[in-house]
N, C-alpha and C positions, 0 to 999 in steps of 0.2 A: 685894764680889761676892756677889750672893745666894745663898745653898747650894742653893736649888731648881730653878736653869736654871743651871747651870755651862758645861753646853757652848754654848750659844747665848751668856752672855757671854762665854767665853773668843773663842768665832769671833767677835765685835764688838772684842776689845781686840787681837787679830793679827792685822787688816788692815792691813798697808804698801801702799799703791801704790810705784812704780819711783820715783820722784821722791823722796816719803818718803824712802827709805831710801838712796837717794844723797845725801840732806840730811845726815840721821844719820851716815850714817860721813864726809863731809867736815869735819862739827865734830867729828867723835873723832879724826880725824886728825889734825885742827887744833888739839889741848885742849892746855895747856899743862901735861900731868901724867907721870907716871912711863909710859914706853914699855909695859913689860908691863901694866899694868892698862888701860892703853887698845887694848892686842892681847886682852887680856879679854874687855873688852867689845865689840870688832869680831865675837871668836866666837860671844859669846851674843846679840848681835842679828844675827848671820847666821841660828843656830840657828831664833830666835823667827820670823824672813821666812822661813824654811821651811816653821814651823809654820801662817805665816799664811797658804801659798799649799796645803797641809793642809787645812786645815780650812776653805779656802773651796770645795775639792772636793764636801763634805759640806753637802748639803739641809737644810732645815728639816726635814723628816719623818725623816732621817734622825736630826740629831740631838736631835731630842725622844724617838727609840725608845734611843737612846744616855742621854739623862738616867734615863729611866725603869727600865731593865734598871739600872743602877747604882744607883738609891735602891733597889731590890727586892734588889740585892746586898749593896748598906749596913742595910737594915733583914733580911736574909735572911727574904723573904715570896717567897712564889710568884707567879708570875704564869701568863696567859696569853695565846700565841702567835697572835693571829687573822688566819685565812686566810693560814698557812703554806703557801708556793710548794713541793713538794719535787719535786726533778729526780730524785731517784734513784726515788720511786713513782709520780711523774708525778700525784700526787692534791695535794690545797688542803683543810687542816682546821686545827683550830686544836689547839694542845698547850700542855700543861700543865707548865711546868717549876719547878725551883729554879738560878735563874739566879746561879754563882758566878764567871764571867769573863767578862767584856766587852771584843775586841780591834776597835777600831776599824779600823783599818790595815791587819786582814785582811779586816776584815767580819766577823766568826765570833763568834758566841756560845757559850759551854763552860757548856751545863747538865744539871741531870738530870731527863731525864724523868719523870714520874710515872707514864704507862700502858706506856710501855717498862720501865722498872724499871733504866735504865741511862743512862749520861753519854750526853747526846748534843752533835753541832754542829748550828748551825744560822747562814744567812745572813741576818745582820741585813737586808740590803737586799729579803728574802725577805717579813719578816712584815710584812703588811697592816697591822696597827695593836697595841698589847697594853694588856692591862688587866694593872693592879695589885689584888690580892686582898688579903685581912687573913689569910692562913694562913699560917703559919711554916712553915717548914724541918722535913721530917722524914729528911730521909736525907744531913743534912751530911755523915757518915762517910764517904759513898758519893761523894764529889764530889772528883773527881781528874781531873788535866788527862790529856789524851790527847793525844801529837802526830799531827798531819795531814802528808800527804807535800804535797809542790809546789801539790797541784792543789788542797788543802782538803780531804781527805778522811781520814777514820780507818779504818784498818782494821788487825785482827790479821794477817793475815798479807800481805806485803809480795815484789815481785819487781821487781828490777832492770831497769830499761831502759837503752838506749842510743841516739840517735837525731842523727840529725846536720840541721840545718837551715839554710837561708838566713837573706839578711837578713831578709826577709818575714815566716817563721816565729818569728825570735827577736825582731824587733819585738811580732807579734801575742803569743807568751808572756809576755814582759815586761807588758804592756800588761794581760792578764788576771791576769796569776799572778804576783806584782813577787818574790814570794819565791823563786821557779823562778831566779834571777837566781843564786846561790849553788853551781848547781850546772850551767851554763855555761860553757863553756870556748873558746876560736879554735879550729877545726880545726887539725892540727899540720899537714898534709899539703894545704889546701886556703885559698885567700883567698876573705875575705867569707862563709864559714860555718861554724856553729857546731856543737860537742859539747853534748848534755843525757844526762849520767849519773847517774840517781838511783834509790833505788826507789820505787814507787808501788803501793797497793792493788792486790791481786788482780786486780779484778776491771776494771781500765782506767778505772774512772770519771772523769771530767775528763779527761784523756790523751786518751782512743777520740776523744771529742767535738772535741777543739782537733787533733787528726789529722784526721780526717773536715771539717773545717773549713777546713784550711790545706793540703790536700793537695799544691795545686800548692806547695807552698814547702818540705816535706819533700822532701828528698835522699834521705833511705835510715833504714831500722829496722833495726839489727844486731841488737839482743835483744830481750826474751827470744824464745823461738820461740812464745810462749803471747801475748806481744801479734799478731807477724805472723799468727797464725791468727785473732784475734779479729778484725781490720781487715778482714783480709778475707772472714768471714763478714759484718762490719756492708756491708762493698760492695756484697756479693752482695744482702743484704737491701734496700738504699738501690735497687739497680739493679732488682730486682723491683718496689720499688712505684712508680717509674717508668715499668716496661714498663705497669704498670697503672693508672696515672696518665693516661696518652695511648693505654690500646689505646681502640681503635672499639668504641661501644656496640653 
């Protein structure tokens, strides 16, 4: 395997089609060897048709910004981020990092900024294109992982929610946020809908959005009272630009 396109050959060597891979475990089934090492290998080529149906979710451009952030990790050089999507400033620029985690799976890159002076995340699926630089690493000390709640976000200070939702809602979260999956629960009291008890950033990020998005399929917001007040100022504001959206010139 080449060392310099890993991820483009590994997604060439994990594609099973259904056929494949009902071939394969009919002759494992069939082998005339010891029971457990052929339960073995039943698991580790389940495992691998996972992996193949993985990594055919993931694009070309995807995973070329995935090889590259990882030779920049293996060679610890900086890179740069161009034409950075950010939802939280709403602005597209490019950033300068020292890129030391690379999570596919989430999407999320754990680097440190250069003109921030601090660890940041960032969604791979976000950056436009990146260049590799020849400058090393000056703040390796400085580069420590940060956990993100549910929604992909970091933040110091952290408040509990509570939210109960249908199927609708718990399909739509799963489907954005697969991690949010962990802290889902069956209503005890209700069929077909669910508990999400977690904390989440301050400040609602991802949460406010995927509420405002799924309205109709939220049931109810028990806490904190610092989210119900946020929602529904974002209402008020969503319904104002509305009235002005359609008033008469």
């Amino acid at each position: 395997m080449s060392a310099d396109r890993p991820y483009e050959n590994l997604k060439s060597l994990l594609i099973f089609n259904k056929k494949e891979e009902d071939l394969l475990t009919l002759a494992l089934q069939n082998m005339a060897a010891d029971g457990n090492d052929v339960e073995r290998l039943l698991k580790k080529m389940s495992r691998i048709y996972d992996l193949s149906k993985v990594s055919n979710t993931f694009d070309k451009n995807f995973l070329s910004k995935m090889d590259r952030l990882e030779k920049a990790k293996t060679d610890k050089k900086v890179v740069i981020l161009r034409d950075y999507h950010s939802t939280n400033s709403s602005t597209v620029a490019d950033r300068r990092v020292e890129p030391f985690k690379v999570s596919a799976e989430d999407d999320i890159l754990h680097a440190f900024d250069l003109d921030k002076k601090q660890v940041r995340h960032y969604r791979i699926s976000r950056i436009s294109k990146l260049d590799l630089t020849d400058s090393d690493w000056q703040h390796e000390g400085s580069h420590y992982e940060q956990a993100t709640d549910p929604f992909r976000i970091h933040s110091r200070e952290h408040l509990r929610v509570h939210l109960r939702l249908n199927v609708g809602a718990y399909n739509a979260l799963l489907e954005s946020y697969p991690i949010a999956r962990a802290y889902l629960k069956a209503a005890p009291d209700a069929a077909e809908q669910f508990d999400l008890v977690c904390k989440v950033n301050s400040k609602f990020y991802g949460l406010s959005n995927f509420i405002m998005g799924n309205y109709q399929n939220i049931v109810a917001i028990y806490e904190p009272d610092e989210l119900i007040d946020h929602i529904q100022a974002e209402a008020k504001l969503l319904l104002g630009k509305i009235n002005y959206f359609f008033s008469p010139y």
